[in-house]
Backbone as JSON Lines, residues from 0, in Angstrom:
{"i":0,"aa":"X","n":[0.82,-1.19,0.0],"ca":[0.0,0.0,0.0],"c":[0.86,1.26,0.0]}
{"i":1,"aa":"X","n":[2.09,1.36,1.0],"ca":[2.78,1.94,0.61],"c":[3.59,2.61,-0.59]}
{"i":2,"aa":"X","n":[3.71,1.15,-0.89],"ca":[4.84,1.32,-2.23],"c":[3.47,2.85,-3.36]}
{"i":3,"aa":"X","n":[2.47,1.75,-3.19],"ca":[1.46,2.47,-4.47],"c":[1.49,3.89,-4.05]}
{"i":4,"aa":"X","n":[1.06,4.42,-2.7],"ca":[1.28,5.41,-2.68],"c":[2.68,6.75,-3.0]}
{"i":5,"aa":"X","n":[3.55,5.66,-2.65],"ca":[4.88,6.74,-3.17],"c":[4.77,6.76,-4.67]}
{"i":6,"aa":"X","n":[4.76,5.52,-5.23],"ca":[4.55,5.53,-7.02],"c":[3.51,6.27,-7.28]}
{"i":7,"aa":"X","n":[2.53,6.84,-7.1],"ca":[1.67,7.89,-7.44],"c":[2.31,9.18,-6.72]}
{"i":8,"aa":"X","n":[2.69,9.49,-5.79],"ca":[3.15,10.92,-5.51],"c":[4.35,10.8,-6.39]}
{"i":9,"aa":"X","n":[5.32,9.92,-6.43],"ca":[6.21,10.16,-7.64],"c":[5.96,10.39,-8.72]}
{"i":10,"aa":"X","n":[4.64,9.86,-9.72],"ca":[4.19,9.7,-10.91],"c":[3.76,11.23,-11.0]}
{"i":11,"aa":"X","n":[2.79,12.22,-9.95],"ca":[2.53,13.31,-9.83],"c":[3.49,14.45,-9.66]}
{"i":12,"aa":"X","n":[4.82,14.04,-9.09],"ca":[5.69,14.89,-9.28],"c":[6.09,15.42,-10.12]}
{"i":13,"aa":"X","n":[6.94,13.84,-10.94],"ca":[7.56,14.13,-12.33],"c":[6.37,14.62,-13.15]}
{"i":14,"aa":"X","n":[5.34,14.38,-13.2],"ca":[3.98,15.12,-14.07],"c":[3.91,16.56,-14.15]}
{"i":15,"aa":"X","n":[4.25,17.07,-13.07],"ca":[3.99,19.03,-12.86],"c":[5.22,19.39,-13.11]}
{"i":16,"aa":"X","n":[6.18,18.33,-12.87],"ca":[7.57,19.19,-13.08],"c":[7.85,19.0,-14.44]}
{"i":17,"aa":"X","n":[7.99,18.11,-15.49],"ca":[8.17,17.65,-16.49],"c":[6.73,17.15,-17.33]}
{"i":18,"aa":"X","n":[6.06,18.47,-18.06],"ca":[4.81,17.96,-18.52],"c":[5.3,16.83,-19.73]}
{"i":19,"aa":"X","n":[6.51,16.87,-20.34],"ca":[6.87,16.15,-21.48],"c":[7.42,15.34,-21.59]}
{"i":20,"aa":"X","n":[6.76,14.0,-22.18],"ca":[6.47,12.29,-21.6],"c":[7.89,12.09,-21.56]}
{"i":21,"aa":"X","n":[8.48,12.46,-22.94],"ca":[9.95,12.08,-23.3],"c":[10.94,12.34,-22.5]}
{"i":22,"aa":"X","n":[10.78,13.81,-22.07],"ca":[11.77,14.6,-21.15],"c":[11.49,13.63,-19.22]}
{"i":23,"aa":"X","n":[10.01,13.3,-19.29],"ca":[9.71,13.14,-18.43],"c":[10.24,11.55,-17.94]}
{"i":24,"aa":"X","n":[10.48,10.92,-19.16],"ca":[10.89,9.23,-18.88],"c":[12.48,9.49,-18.92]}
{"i":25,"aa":"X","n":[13.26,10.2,-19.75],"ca":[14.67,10.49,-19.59],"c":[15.07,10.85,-17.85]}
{"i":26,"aa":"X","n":[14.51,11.77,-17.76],"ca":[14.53,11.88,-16.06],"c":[14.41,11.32,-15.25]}
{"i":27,"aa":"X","n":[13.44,9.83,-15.44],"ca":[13.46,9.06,-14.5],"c":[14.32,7.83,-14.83]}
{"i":28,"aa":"X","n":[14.63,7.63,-15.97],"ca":[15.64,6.54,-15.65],"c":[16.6,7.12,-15.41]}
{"i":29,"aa":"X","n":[17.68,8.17,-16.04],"ca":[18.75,8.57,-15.47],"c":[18.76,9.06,-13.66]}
{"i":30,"aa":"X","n":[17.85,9.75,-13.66],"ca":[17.84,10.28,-12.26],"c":[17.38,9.35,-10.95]}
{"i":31,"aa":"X","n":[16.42,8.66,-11.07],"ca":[15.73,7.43,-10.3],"c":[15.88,6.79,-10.74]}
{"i":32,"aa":"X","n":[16.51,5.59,-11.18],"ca":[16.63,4.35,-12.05],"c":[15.68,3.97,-12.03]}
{"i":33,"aa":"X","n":[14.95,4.54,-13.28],"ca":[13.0,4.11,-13.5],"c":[12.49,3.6,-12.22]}
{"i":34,"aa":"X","n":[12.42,4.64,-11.17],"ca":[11.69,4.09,-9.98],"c":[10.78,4.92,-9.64]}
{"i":35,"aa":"X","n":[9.51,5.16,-9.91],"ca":[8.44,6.55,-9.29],"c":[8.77,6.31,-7.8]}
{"i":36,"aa":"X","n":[8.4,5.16,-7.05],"ca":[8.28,4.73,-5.8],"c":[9.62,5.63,-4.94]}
{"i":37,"aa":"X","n":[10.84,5.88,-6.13],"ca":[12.26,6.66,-5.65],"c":[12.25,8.1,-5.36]}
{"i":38,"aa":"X","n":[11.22,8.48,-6.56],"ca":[10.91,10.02,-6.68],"c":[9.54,10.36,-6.0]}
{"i":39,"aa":"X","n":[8.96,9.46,-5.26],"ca":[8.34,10.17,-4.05],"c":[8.44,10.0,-2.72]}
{"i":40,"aa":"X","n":[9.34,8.95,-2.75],"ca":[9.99,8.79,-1.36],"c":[10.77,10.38,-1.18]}
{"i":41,"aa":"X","n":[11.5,10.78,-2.12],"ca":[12.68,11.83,-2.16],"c":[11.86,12.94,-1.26]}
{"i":42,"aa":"X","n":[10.97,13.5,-1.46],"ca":[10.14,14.73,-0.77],"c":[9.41,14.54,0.77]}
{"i":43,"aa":"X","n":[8.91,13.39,0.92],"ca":[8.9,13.46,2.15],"c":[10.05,12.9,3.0]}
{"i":44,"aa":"X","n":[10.87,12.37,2.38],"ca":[12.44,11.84,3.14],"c":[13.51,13.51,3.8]}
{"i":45,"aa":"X","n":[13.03,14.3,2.84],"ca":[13.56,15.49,2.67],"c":[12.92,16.58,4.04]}
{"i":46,"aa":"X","n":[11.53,16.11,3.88],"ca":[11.03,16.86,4.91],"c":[11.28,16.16,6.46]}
{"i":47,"aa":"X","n":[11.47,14.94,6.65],"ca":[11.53,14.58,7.92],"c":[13.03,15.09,8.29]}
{"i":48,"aa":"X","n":[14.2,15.1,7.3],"ca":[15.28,16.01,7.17],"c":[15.8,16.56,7.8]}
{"i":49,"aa":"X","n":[14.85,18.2,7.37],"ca":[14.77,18.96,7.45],"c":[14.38,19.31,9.05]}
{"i":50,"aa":"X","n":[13.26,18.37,9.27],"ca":[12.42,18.85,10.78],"c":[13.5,17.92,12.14]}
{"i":51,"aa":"X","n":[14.47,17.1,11.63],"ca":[15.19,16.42,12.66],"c":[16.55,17.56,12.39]}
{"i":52,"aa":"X","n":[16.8,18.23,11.57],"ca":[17.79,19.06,11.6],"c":[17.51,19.95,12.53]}
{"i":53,"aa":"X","n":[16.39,20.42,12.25],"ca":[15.86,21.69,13.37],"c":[15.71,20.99,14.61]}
{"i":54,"aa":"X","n":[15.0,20.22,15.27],"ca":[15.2,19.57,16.47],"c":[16.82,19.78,16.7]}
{"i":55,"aa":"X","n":[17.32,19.09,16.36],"ca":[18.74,18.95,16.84],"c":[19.11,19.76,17.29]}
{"i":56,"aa":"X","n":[18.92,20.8,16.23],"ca":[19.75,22.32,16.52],"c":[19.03,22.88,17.79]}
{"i":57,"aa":"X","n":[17.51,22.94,17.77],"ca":[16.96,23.49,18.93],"c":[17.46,22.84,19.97]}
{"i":58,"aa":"X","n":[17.61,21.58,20.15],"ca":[18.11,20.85,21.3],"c":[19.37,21.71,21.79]}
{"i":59,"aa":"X","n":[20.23,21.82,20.84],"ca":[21.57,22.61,20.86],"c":[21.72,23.53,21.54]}
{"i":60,"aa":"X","n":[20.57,24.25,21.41],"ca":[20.49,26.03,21.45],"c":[20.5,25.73,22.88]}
{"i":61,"aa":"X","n":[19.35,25.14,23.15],"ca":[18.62,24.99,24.3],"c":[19.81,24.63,25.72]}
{"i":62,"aa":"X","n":[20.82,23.35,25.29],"ca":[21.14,23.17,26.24],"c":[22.38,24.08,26.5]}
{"i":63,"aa":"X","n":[23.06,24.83,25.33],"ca":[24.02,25.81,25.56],"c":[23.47,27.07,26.12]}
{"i":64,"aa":"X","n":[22.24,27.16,25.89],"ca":[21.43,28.65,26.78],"c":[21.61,28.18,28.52]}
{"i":65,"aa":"X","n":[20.78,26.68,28.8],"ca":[20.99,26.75,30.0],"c":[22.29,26.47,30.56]}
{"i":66,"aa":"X","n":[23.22,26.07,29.83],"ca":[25.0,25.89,30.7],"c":[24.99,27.03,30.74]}
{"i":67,"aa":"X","n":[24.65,28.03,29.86],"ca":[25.23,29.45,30.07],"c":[24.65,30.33,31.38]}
{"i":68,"aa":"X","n":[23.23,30.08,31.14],"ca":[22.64,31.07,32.05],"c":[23.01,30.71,33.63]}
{"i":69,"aa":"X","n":[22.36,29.32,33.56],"ca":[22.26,28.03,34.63],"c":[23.34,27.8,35.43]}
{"i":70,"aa":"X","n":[24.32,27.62,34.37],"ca":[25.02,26.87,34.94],"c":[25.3,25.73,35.22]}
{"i":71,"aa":"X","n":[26.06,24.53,35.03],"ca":[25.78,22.97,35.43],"c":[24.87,22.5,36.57]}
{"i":72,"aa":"X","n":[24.52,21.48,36.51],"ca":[24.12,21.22,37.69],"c":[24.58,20.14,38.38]}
């Protein structure tokens, strides 16, 4: 169930980005080795990313604010 769903958000990707079939199948075998299921994994893989990058960093912030202010404990 999965799989189908990434192969349709992939199939919809390359669709808006590349309206042209030709341009649009060149792109996916060179770029995804003919895999839709590859090219919609890519966007939400990107976003969980993105949001564990920011965690991290907030974690970061966070615990260098309180050594600073705080102090150890």
């Amino acid at each position: 169930m999965v799989d189908f769903l990434l192969a349709l958000l992939g199939y919809i990707i390359l669709r808006f980005r590349y309206p042209n079939k030709n341009e649009r199948q060149k792109v996916l075998k060179k770029t995804y080795d003919d895999s839709y299921i590859t090219v919609g994994a890519e966007w939400p893989l990107k976003i969980i990313g993105i949001l564990f990058f920011v965690a991290l960093f907030s974690f970061l912030i966070i615990v260098i604010y309180r050594v600073i202010f705080f102090g150890p404990s």
